[in-house]
C-alpha positions in Angstrom: 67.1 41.7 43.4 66.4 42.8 39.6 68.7 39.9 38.7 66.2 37.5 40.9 63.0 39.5 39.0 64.3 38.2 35.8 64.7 34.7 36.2 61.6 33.9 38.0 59.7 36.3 34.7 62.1 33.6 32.4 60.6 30.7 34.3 57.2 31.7 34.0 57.5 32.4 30.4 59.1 29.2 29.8 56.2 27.4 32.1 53.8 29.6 30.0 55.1 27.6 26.8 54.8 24.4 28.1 59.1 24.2 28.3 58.6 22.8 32.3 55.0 22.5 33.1 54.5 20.2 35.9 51.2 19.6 36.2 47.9 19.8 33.2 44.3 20.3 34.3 41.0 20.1 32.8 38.2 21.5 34.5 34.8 22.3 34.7 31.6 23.5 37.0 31.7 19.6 38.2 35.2 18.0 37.7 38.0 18.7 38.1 41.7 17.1 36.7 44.9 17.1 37.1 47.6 15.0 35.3 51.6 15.6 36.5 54.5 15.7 34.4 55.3 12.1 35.1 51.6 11.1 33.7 50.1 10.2 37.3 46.8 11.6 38.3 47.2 13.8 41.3 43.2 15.3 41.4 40.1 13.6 40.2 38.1 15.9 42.1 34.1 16.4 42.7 34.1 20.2 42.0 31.0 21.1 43.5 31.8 18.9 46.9 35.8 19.8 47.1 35.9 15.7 47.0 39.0 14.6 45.4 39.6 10.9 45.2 42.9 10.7 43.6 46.3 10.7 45.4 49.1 11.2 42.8 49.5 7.3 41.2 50.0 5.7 37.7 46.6 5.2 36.2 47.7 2.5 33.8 49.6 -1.3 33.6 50.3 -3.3 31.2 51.1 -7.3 30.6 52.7 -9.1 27.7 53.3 -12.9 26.7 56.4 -14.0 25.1 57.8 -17.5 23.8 59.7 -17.5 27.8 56.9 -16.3 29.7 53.1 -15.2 30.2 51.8 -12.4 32.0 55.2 -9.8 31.7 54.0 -6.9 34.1 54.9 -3.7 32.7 54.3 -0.6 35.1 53.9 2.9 34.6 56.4 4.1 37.2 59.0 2.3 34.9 58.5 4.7 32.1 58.9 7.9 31.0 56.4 9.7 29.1 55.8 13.1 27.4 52.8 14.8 28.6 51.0 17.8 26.7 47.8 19.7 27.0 45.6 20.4 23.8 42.9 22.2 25.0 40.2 20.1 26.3 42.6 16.7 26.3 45.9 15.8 28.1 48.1 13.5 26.1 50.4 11.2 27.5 52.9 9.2 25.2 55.2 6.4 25.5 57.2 6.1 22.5 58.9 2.8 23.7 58.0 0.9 26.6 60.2 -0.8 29.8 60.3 -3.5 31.6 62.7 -3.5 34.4 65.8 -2.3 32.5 64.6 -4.1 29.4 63.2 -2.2 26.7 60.5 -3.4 23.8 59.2 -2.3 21.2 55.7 -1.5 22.2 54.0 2.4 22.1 51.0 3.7 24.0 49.2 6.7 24.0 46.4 7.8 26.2 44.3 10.3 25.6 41.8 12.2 28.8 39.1 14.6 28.1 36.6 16.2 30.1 33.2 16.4 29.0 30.3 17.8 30.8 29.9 15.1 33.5 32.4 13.1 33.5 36.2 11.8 32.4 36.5 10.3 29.1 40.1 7.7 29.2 41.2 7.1 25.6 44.2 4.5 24.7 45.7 3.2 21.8 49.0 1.0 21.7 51.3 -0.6 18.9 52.9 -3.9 19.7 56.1 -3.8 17.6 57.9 -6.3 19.7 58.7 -10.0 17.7 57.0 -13.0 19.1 55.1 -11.2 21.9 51.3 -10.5 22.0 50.0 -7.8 24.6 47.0 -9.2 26.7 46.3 -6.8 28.8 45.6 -2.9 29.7 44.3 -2.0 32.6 43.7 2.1 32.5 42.1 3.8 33.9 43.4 3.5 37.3 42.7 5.3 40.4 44.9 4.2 42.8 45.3 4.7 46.4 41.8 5.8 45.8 40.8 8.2 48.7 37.3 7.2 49.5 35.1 8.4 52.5 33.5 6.0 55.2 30.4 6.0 54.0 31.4 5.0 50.4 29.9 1.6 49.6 31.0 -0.6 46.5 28.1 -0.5 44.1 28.4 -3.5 41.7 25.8 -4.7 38.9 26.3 -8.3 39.9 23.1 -10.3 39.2 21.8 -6.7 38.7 23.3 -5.3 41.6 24.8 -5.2 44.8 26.3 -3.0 47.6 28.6 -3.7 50.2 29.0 -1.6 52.6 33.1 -1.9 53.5 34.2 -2.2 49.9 38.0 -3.2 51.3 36.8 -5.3 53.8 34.7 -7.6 50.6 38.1 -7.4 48.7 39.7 -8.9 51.6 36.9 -11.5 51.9 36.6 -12.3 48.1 40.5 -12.7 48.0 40.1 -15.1 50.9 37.7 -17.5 48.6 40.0 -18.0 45.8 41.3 -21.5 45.7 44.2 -22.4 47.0 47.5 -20.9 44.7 45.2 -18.8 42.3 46.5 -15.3 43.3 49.5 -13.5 43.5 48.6 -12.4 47.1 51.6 -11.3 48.3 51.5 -8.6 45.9 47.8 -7.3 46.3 44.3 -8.6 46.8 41.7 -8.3 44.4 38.4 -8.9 44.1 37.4 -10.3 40.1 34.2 -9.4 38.3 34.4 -9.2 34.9 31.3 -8.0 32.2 30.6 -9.9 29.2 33.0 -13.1 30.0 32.8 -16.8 30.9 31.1 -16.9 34.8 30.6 -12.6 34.5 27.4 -12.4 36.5 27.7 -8.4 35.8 24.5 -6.9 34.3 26.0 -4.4 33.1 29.5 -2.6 32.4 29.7 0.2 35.7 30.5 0.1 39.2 30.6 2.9 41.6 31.4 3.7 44.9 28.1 5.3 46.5 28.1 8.1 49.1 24.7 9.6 51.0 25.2 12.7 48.9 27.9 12.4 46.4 30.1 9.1 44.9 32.3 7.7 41.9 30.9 6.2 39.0 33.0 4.3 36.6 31.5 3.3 33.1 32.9 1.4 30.4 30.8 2.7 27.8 31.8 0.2 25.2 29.2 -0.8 22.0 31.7 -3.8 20.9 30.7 -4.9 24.2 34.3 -6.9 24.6 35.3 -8.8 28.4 35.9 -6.0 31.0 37.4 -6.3 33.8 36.5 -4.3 36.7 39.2 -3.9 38.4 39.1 -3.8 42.2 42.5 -4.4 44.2 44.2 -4.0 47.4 48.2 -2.8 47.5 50.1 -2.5 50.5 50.4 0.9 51.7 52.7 -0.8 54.2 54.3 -4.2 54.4 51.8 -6.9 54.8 49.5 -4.3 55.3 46.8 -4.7 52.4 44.5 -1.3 52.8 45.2 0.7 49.9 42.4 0.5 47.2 42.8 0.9 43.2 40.1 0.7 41.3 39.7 0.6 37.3 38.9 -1.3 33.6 40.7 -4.1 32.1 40.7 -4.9 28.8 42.0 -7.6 26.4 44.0 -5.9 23.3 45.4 -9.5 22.2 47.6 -7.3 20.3 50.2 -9.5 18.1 53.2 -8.3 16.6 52.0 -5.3 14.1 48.5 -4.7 15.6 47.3 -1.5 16.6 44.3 -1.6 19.1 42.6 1.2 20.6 39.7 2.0 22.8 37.9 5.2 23.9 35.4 3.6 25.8 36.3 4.2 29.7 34.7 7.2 31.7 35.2 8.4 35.5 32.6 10.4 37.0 32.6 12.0 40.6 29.2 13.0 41.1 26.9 14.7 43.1 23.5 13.5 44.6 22.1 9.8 45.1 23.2 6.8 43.6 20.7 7.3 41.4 23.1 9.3 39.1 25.3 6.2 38.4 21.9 5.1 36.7 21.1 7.9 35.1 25.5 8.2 33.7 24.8 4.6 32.3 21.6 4.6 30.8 22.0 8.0 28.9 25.3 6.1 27.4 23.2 2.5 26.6 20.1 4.9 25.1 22.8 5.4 22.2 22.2 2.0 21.2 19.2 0.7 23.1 16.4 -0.7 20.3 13.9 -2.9 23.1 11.3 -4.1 21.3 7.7 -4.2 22.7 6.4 -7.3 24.9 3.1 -8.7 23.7 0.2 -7.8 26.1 0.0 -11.0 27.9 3.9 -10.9 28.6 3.3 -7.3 30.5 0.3 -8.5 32.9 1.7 -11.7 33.4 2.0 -11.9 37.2 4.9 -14.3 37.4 4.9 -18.2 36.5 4.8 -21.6 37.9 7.9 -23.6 37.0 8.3 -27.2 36.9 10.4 -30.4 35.5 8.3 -32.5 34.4 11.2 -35.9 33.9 14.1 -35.4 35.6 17.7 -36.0 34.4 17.8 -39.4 36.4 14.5 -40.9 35.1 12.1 -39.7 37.5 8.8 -38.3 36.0 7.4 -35.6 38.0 4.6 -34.8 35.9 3.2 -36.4 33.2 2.1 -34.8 30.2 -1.8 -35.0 31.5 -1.0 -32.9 34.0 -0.3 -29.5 32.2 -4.0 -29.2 31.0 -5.4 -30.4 34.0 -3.3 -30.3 37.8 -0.7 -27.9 36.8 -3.2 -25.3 35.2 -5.4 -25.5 38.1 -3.4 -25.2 40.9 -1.7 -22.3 39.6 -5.0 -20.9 38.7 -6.0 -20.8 42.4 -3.0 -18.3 43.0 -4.4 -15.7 40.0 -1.0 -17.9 38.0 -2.1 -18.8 34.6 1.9 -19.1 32.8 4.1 -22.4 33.4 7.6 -22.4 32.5 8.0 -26.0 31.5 11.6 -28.0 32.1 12.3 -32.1 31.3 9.3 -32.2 28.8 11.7 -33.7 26.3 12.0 -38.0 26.3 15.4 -37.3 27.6 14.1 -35.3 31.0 16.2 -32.4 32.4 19.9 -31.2 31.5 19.9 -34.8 29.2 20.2 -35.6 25.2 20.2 -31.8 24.4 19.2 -31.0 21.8 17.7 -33.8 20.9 14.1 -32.5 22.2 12.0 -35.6 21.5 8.3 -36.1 23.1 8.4 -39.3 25.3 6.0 -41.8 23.0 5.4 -43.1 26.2 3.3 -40.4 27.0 1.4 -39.9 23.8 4.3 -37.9 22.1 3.7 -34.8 20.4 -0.4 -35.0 20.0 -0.8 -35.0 23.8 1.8 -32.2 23.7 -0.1 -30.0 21.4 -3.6 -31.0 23.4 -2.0 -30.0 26.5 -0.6 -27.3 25.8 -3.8 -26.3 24.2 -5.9 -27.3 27.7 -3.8 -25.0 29.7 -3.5 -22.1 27.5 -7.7 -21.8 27.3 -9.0 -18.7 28.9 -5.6 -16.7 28.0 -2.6 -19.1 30.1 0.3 -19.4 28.4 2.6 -21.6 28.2 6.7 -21.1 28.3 8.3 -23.7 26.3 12.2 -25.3 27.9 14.9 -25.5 25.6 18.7 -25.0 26.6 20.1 -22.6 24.7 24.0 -23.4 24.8 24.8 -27.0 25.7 25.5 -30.1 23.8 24.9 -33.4 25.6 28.5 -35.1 24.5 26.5 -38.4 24.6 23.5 -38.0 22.7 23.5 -38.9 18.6 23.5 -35.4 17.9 27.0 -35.3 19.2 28.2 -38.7 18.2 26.8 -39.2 14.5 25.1 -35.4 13.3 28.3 -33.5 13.3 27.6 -31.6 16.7 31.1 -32.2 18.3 32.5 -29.8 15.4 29.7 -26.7 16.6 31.5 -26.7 20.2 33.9 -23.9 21.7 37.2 -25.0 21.7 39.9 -23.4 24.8 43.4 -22.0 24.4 44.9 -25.8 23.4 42.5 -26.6 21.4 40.2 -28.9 23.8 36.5 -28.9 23.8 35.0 -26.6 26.6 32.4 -28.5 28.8 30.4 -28.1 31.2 29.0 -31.0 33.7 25.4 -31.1 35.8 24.1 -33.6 38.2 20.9 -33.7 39.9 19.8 -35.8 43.2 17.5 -38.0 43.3 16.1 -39.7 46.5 19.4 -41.3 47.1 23.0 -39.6 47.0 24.8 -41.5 44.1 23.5 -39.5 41.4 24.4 -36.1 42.9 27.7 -37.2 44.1 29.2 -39.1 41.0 26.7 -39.4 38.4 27.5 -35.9 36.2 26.0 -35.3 32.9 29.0 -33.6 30.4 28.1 -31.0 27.9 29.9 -29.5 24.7 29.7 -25.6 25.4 28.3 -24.8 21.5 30.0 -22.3 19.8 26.7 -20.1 19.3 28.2 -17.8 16.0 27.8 -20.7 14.2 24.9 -20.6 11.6 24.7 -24.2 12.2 23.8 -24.1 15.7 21.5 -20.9 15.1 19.8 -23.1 12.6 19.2 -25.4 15.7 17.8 -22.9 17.9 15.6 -22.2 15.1 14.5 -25.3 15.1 14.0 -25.4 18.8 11.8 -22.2 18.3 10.1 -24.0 15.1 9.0 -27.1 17.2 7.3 -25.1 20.1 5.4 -22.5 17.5 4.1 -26.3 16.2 2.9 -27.5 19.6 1.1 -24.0 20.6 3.1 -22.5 23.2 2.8 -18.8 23.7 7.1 -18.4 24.5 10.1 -20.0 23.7 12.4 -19.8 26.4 16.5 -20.3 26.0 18.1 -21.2 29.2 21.7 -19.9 30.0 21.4 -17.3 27.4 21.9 -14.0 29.5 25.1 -13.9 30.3 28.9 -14.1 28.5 30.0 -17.0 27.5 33.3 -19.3 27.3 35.8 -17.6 24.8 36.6 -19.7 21.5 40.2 -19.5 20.6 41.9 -18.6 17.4 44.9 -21.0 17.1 46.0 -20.3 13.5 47.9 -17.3 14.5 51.5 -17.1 16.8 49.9 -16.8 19.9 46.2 -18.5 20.6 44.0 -16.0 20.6 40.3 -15.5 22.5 37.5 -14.5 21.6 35.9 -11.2 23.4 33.1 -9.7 22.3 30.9 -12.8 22.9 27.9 -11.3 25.1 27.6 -8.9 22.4 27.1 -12.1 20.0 25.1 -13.4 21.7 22.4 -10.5 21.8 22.6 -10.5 18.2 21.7 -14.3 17.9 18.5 -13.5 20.1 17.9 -10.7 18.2 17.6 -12.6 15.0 16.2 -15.8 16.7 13.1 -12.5 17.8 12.9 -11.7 14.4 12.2 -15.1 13.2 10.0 -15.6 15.6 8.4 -12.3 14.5 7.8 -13.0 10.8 5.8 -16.2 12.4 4.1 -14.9 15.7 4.5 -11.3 17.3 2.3 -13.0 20.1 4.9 -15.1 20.9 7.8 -14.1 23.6 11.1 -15.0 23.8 12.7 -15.6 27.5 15.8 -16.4 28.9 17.5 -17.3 32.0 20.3 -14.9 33.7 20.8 -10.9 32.9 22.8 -9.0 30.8 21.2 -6.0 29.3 23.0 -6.6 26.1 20.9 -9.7 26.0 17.8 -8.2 28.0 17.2 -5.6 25.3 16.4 -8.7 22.7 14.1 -10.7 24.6 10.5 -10.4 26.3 10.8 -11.3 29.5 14.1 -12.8 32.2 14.3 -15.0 34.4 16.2 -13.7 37.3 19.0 -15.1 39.5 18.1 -13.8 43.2 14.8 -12.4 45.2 15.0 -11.2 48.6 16.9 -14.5 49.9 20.1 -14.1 51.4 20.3 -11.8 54.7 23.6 -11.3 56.4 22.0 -11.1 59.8 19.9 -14.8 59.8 18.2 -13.7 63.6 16.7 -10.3 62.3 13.5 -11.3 62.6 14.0 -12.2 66.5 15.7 -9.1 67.2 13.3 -7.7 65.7 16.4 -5.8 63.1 15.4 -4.7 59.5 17.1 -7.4 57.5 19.6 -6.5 55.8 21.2 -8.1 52.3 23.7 -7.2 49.9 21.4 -8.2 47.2 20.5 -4.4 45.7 17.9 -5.2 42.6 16.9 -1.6 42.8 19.7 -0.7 40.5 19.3 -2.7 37.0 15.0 -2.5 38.2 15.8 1.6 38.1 18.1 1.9 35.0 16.1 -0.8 32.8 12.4 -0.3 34.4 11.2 -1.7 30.6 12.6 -4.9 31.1 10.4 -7.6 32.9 12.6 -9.6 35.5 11.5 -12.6 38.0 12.6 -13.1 40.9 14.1 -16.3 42.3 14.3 -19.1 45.1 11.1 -19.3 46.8 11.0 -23.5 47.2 9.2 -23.8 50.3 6.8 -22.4 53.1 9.0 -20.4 55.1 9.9 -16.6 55.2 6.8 -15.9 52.7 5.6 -12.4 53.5 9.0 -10.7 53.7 9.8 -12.5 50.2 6.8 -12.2 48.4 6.2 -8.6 49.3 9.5 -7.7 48.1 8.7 -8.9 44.6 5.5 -6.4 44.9 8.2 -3.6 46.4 10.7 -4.5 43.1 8.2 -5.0 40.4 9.8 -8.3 40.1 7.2 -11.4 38.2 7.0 -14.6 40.8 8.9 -17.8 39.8 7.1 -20.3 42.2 9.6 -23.3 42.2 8.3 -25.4 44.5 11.0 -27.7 46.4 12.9 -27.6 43.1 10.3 -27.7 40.6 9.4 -31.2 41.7 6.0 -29.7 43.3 3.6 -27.7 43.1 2.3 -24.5 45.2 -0.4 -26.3 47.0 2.5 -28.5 48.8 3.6 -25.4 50.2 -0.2 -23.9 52.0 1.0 -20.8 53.5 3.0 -19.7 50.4 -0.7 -20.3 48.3 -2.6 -18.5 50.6 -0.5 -15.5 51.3 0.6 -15.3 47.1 -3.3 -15.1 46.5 -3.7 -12.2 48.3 -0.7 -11.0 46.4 -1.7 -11.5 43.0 -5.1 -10.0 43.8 -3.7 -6.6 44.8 -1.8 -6.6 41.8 -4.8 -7.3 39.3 -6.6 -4.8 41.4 -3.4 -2.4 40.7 -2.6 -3.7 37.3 -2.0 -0.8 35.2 0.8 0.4 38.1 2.2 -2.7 39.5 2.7 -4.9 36.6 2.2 -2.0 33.4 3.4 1.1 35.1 7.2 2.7 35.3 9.5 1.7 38.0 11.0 4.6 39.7 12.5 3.4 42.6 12.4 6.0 45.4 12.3 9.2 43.4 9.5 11.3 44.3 8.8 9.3 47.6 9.1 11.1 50.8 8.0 9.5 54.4 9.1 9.6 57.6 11.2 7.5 59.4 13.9 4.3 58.0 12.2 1.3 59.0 9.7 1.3 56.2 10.7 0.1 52.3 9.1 2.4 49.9 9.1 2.7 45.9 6.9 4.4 43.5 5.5 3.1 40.0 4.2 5.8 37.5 1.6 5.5 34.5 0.3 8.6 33.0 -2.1 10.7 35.0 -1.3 7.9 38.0 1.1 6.8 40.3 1.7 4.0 42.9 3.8 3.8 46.0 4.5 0.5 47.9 5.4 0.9 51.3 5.9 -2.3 53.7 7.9 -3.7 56.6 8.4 -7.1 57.9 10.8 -6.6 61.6 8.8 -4.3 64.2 5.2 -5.4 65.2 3.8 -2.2 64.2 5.2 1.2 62.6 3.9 4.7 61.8 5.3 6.8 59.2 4.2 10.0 57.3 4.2 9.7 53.8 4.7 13.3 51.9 1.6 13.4 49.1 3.4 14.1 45.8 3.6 17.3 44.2 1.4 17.9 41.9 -0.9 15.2 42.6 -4.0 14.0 44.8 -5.0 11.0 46.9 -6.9 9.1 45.0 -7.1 5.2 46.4 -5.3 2.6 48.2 -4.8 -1.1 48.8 -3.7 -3.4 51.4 -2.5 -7.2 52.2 -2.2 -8.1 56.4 -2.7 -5.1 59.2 -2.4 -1.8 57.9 -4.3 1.8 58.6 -4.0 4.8 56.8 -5.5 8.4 57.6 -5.6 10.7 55.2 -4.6 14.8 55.1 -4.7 17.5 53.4 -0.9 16.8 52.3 0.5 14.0 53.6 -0.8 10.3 54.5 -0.6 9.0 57.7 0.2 4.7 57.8 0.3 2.5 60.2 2.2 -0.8 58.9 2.0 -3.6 61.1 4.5 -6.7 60.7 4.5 -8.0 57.0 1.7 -5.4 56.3 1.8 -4.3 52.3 0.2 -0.9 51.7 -0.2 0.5 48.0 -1.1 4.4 48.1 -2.6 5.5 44.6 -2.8 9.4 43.6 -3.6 10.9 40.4 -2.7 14.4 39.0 
């Protein structure tokens, strides 16, 4: 028995030292982890919930190229590391690395710290293996992740959406790849990438949101390089594709001798809303965050009429007279005084960029500059069309002025392009007749010199913006091929927000009146610019008969997310061409505090083709005059603050000093009553309607009545 004493004091003492510790954990009041002895991650727990997501996996992967092969998978479970604990970090170290029974020369260390909300996941490898370049490290995984039912996907796609069975959309992504893209019958996985060619992600997070509690990951990165966000399905059984891994990939393009690091990549269970994946985000991005102030007119404008003027196949749609005169006055009659102008140029739409020549046909530049001048009387403005990354591979520019050397070039050497066709009234245009664009390579002070010019040539006519189309978002890589291995470029939504910053400062030195806009969202690029114009509204509803059974319609659309992280940055919303659906869409705009981009069938008309959409938007825009300093100047804050009765009513606030707004409407029942909690702190003070709506009010609460499309907006002051 003393004999049995002894050894198991031994083993502790030896355990005490570290000689045959299985297991290292960092914790705190919220997290809590623990890394094994093999380097897996068996607890990434929420410690105020008990909630622990992680199941005892490898939390990183690896793949090579070499002269016989791309994409060489290298695995964790493959490879045997040292793991040690140094205070407030676990280290994890692989000296060499395997690859089945092969062995190369290629190190990686990775580095985890807790901090006070959240996991930080550092990494740094060595490539040391001849004629190989590493492409790929995806770290930190969570796999198997172990994630209640009512955790949704939270993604910042087009600013953000939720799906509410996040395996169930992996499964359905997957299903939408073309035809021998994936490796399916290894896993499924669901690609969205930040800062790349075709990354619609806002921003560089996605979460998995609970009613009271979730996981957040961030890749908190200031280079701003590609990330992938990694969301995949393994087989827990065979054929069986239902366990999730979730993570970041990024893109060392380590050659032979490099040394590449990154400490960007956090984990965070949290507690509370998913307000808190804003709030983890947005404390990281106020690190580097310098948003410049809109001028005046840019905050109180409303929203805009946009139209194309000439169309890429000929067709004028509105002359240059009617700026000044039918375009100005029609928009006028819906409280619209800003037109975002498309096709002005000889050329017409998505044709001869950038040659951006007035059509002498017309009157040229002087009927330009008059027009301009007409409309923006009596403080309109005008928002000037320019494209802000194409090349027309036929225009002179091209041919003869040296643009086909300012052009990204791919992986062989080939020009990128990109192709665009528009319809006219009959189907051979749209169906064969494609316009093909040089993607320009947008570091290149010659091309910046050209969207100088751009900017140059609408200061000269008068126009109150210049707006850059396609300039949001990432961008086509341009490839390196000097070195062994072709090499991309990453960090290209980052260079891109510094080109709009500089193209602002120009600008700036000229006209601080005048505002820069651009098409798609990114807040790398948002925080240069005045004003974006956004890719969705309130369109797409997964259940198309709501309104006849009389459901709340539902969308996977989620807005609210970039709207409540970025409230400063002023965003449009999208898609309303005709006269259907108005009330629901248009009040959602008022609900978002998103600007109004009336499009008419296309841009090919006007808002008077489209009566009910006039007469309902006019009401609209009155309410917000009438509300102007919380609707259009005031703080979105989502639903913070807001409390009411019942779930069949939308509801947001909007705060400006001493006041605050909330919007509550509905557009499925035929009438509804809710309660609506006055907010601490703060007294009724006046409200606002569009359609049937009744309110009563108490000593502390407000009762409404909302009847079908019925917009209420409650003001109270402290």
């Amino acid at each position: 028995m003393n004999c049995l004493k002894l050894l198991s004091a031994l083993f502790l003492f030896h355990s005490f030292l570290g000689f045959s510790q299985n297991s290292f954990t960092l914790k705190n009041d919220k997290i809590e982890v623990i890394i094994d002895e093999k380097g897996n991650l068996t607890n990434l727990k929420n410690a105020q919930t008990g909630r622990n997501y992680a199941s005892g996996k490898p939390i990183w992967r690896l793949y090579f190229d070499n002269k016989r092969r791309k994409d060489n998978e290298v695995l964790a479970k493959d490879n045997t590391p040292t793991v040690k604990q140094d205070g407030n970090q676990i280290i994890i170290r692989y000296e060499t690395i395997n690859i089945k029974n092969e062995t190369v020369k290629m190190s990686l260390i990775l580095k985890i710290s807790l901090e006070e909300n959240q996991v930080r996941f550092a990494s740094e490898l060595k490539n040391n293996e001849a004629h190989t370049v590493i492409r790929e490290l995806q770290y930190p995984l969570v796999a198997h992740c172990q994630l209640p039912d009512d955790h949704q996907l939270l993604n910042t796609h087009w600013g953000g959406q939720v799906y509410k069975d996040p395996k169930k959309q992996i499964r359905a992504f997957n299903a939408t790849y073309p035809p021998y893209y994936p490796p399916s019958q290894y896993f499924l996985q669901m690609d969205t990438k930040f800062g790349d060619a075709g990354a619609s992600l806002a921003s560089n997070c996605f979460a998995f949101i609970g009613t009271n509690e979730g996981l957040y990951f961030g890749s908190h990165d200031d280079a701003f390089q590609a990330t992938g966000h990694g969301l995949r399905l393994y087989p827990g059984k065979k054929f069986v594709f239902d366990e999730l891994e979730a993570g970041f990939y990024k893109y060392p393009n380590a050659l032979y001798g490099e040394t590449w690091s990154c400490d960007a990549n956090v984990i965070a269970p949290y507690s509370g809303t998913w307000h808190q994946t804003s709030k983890l985000y947005r404390t990281w991005v106020n690190t580097w965050w310098k948003h410049r102030e809109e001028p005046q007119w840019v905050k109180e404008m409303k929203g805009w009429q946009r139209i194309i003027m000439k169309h890429q196949y000929g067709e004028v749609l509105f002359p240059y007279t009617d700026l000044g005169t039918r375009v100005k006055t029609v928009g006028e009659s819906v409280g619209l005084k800003t037109t975002l102008v498309h096709g002005w140029h000889n050329g017409g739409h998505d044709n001869d960029y950038p040659n951006y020549i007035a059509d002498p046909a017309q009157g040229g530049d002087a009927v330009i500059k008059k027009q301009i001048a007409d409309f923006q009387k009596d403080g309109g403005a005008v928002l000037w069309y320019y494209s802000g990354r194409l090349i027309d591979k036929a225009s002179d520019f091209y041919r003869k002025k040296g643009g086909d050397k300012l052009v990204i070039r791919d992986n062989t050497g080939s020009e990128v392009n990109d192709a665009y066709r528009f319809r006219g009234p009959g189907t051979f245009t749209g169906s064969f007749d494609s316009r093909t664009f040089a993607v320009s390579e947008f570091r290149n002070p010659l091309w910046i010199k050209e969207l100088k010019k751009m900017a140059d040539q609408a200061l000269n006519y008068g126009a109150k913006s210049i707006f850059y189309d396609q300039m949001g978002s990432g961008e086509q890589p341009n490839w390196d091929l000097t070195k062994e291995f072709p090499v991309p470029t990453v960090k290209t939504i980052g260079v891109k927000g510094k080109v709009l910053g500089e193209l602002h400062e120009y600008i700036d030195k000229k006209d601080k009146n005048v505002a820069i806009g651009i098409e798609l969202l990114s807040d790398v690029t948002a925080m240069q610019v005045d004003y974006i114009h956004g890719r969705y509204g309130a369109t797409e509803v997964l259940n198309p008969d709501w309104e006849a059974k009389g459901e709340k319609p539902r969308t996977t659309n989620f807005i609210d997310w970039f709207r409540y992280t970025f409230p400063e940055i002023i965003l449009s919303d999208r898609d309303i061409r005709d006269d259907t659906d108005i009330e629901r869409r248009v009040n959602h705009t008022v609900l978002k505090g998103l600007r109004n981009d009336v499009e008419i069938y296309r841009c090919r008309a006007l808002i008077d083709e489209t009566p009910h959409y006039q007469e309902y938007l006019t009401q609209i825009n009155q309410l917000k005059d009438r509300f102007k300093d919380l609707l259009l100047l005031g703080k979105y804050v989502d639903t913070e603050g807001v409390e009411y009765t019942g779930t069949d009513i939308e509801a947001r606030r909007f705060d400006n000093g001493n006041r605050t707004a909330i919007v509550l409407t509905q557009s499925h029942l035929p009438s509804v009553n809710t309660t609506l909690k006055i907010p601490q702190g703060y007294t009724f003070y006046e409200f606002g309607k569009v359609g049937d709506a009744e309110i009563k009010v108490n000593k502390e609460d407000i009762q409404i009545n909302l009847n079908k499309h019925g917009l209420v907006v409650v003001v109270f002051r402290k």
